[in-house]
Every structure is written in C-alpha cells, then in structure tokens.
N, C-alpha and C positions, 0 to 999 in steps of 0.2 A: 910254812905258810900254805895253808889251804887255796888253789886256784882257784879262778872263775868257773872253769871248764867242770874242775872235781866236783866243785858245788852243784852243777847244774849235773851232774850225772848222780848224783848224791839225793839232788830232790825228784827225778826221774826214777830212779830206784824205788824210794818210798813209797810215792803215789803208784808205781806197778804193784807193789807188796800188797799196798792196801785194799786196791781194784780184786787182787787175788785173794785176799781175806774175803771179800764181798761174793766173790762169783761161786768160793766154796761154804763158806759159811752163813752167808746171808747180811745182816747188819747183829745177828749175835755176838756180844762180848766186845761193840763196838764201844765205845765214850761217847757222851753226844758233842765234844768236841770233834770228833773222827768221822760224826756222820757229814758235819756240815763243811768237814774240811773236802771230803769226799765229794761231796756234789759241787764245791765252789772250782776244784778241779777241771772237770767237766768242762769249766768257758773259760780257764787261766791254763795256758799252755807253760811248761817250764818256768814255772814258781812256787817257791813253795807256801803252803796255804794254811799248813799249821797256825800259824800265829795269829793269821787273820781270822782264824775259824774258835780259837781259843779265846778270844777278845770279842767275837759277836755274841758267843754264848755267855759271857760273862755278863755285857753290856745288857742283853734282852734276856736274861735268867730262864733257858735252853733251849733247846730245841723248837719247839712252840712259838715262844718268844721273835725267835730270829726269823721264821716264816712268817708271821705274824707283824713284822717289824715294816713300817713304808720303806719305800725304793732309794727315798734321800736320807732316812736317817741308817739304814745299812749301807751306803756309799761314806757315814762318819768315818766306817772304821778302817782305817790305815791300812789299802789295799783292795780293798771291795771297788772296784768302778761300778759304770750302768751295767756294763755286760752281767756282770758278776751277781750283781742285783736285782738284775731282770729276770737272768737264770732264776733267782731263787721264788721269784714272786710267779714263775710259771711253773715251777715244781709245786707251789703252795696250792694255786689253781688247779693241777693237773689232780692233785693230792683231793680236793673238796668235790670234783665231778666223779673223781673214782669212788668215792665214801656214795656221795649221793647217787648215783646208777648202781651201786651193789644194793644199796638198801630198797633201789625203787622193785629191784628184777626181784626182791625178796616181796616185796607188797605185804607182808605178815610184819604190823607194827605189835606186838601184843605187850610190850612192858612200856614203862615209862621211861628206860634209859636209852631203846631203841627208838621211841619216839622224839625224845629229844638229839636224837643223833642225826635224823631227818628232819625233824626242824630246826637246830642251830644254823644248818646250810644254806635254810630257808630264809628265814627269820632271825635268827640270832644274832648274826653281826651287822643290822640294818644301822643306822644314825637314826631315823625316823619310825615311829610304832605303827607296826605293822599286823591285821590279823588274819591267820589261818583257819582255816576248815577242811578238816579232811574226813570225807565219805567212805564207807565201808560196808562189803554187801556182808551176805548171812554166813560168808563162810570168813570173815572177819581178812577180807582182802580190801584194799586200798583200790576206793573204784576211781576218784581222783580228789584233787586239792586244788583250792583258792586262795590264793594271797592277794589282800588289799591292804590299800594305805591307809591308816586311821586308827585312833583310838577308839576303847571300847565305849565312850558314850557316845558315836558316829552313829548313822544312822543304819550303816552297813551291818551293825551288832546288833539289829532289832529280832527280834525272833521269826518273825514276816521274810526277813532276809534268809536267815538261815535255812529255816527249814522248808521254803519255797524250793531252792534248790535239792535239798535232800529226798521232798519228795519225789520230784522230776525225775533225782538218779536215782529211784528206789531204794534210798539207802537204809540200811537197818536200822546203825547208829551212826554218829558224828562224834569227833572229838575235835575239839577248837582250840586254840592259843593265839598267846601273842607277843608282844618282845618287850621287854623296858631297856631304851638304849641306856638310862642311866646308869644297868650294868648287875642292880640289883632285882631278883628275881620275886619279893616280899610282895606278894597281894597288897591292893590297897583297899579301901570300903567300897569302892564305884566295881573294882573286880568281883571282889564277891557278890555285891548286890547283881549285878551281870549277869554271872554265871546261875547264880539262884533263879533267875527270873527266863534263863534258856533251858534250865533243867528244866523245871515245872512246865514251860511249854510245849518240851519234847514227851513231857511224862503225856500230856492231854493227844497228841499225836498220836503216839505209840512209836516215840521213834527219838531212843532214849541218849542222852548227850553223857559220853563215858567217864569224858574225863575232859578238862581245862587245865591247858598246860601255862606258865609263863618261863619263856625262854631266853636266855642271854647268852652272850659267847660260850662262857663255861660252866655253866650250871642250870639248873631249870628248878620249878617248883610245881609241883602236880598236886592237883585240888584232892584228887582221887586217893593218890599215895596217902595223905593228910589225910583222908578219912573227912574230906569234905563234903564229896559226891557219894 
C-alpha cells in the first residue's frame, strides 16, 4: 500500500520533472493537458494537478478554451478553487497585454491577419459593437486608434466623422472595423453600403480607406482580402 507521505513525494517529483522539461525545453513536445497542469501548479502546492488539467481541457476543448473559460465555470472542475482560477484568468490577461504591446512597438499592421491580431484584443471579444479607426502616416506606421461604441449606422460612422480626424493627424490612409458579438464575421447590406459610401469619401479627399475589417474572437472578415475595396 502506497503511503500518504510516498504520494506526496511522488507528486513533488513530477511537477519538478516538468518545471525541468519547461526551463530546458520550453513548452515543446508539451500536451496541452501538461501546459495547463503546469501553470495550475504554480497556486496548488502539493497536489497533484494532472487530473484536473486533463478534465478542464476536455471540458473547454484546449488550451484556448480553458483561458477562455469564466472564473466559475473553471472552479466546475473537481479541484480548480478561486486561487486556481484566478491564477488562470491572470495568465490569460497577462497573455492579451503581451500580444497587444508586441504588436503596438511593431506599429507595421501591413496584412490582414496581423491587423486582426490587433483588433481582436480591441474589439473582438466586446458583448457590444464596437468601431475602430486606425490612422496611418506615409511610411505605413500606426499613428493611433479610436475605439467607440456603436454600430455602423451611429452617427460616429458618418464620413464628417471619420475623416475630420484623419485630416487633423495627417493621416495618409485609414483602415476601419468593427465587431459582431453574434460571433459571426458575414458583412451585412448596411456594412457594405458603409464602407462604400467611406471609400468614395476618402477617394474625394485624397485620403484613401484600405481596408474594412469585421472582427470577432476567432476570425475576421476583410473587405479588402474579398476583393471588395
């Protein structure tokens, strides 16, 4: 019969192994059950965290999922406390300021999937629709960005709106989005009729709109990409 004491030296072994996996290897050739057993470690002293890390990835289908997941429904799972799930919802936070300050110190948005890597953080996971405008001088640098509340027939969409500002920061061009919390990223007629009627404005300016994004947690849809703009 295996002891209390063998156990606890049994699961103290493990999590050192793994730590040790981690500090030479990095999180290569990890499982994503092993990542998340690995950080639930971190706030559960002498326990072992397998089980509970095996059962959250299954529950929230991986990694993503389980960050992703509210503070009470990761406390479901048999062994997770607050600590345990507070831990995780600060790494998840830690995780979305690091993405968005690497991207900001880059200021060179130039494809569609890095612009959307910078507005999902923004934008993307709002409940309420939200629209962006982001300014850019001649050397295709990020001079800055505006987020307001409102959908595109607000009055905040007008092209008076827009490009009032843009002239102010001298900006070359604009590119604009916005979010559908419903999840799905499909233009609707009021978007395109929008974005139509801010191109043609910017064309009469000289101060041309590149692209119109619509962004949701995981995916985006680009007018541009489309062959819209």
């Amino acid at each position: 019969m295996v002891s209390t004491e063998d156990s606890k030296h049994k699961g103290e072994g493990h999590r050192k192994r793994l730590r040790e996996r981690f500090l030479q290897y990095g999180l290569d050739g990890f499982a994503d059950y092993e990542i998340i057993e690995l950080l639930l470690t971190l706030n559960t002293p002498r326990k072992d965290c397998k089980s509970m890390a095996k059962e959250a990835i299954k529950k929230f289908n991986g990694i993503v999922g389980v960050l992703d997941a509210p503070i009470d429904e990761l406390m479901q799972i048999d062994g997770i406390g607050p600590s345990n799930a507070i831990g995780v919802k600060i790494f998840q936070n830690i995780l979305e300021i690091y993405a968005k300050e690497k991207i900001n110190l880059k200021k060179e948005l130039n494809t569609p999937q890095m612009l959307f890597e910078f507005l999902k953080e923004k934008i993307g996971k709002k409940k309420k629709e939200f629209f962006a405008i982001l300014f850019f001088d001649t050397r295709n640098k990020l001079i800055i960005n505006n987020v307001s509340v409102g959908s595109l027939n607000a009055s905040i969409v007008h092209p008076r709106e827009v490009f009032s500002d843009a002239v102010l920061k001298n900006a070359s061009y604009v590119i604009v989005a916005h979010n559908h919390p419903s999840g799905d990223p499909t233009p609707s007629e009021e978007d395109i009729i929008t974005t139509n009627r801010l191109v043609e404005a910017g064309r009469i300016l000289g101060i041309s709109v590149q692209d119109h994004m619509i962004v949701v947690g995981s995916s985006y849809f680009s007018f541009k990409e489309k062959g819209i703009i």
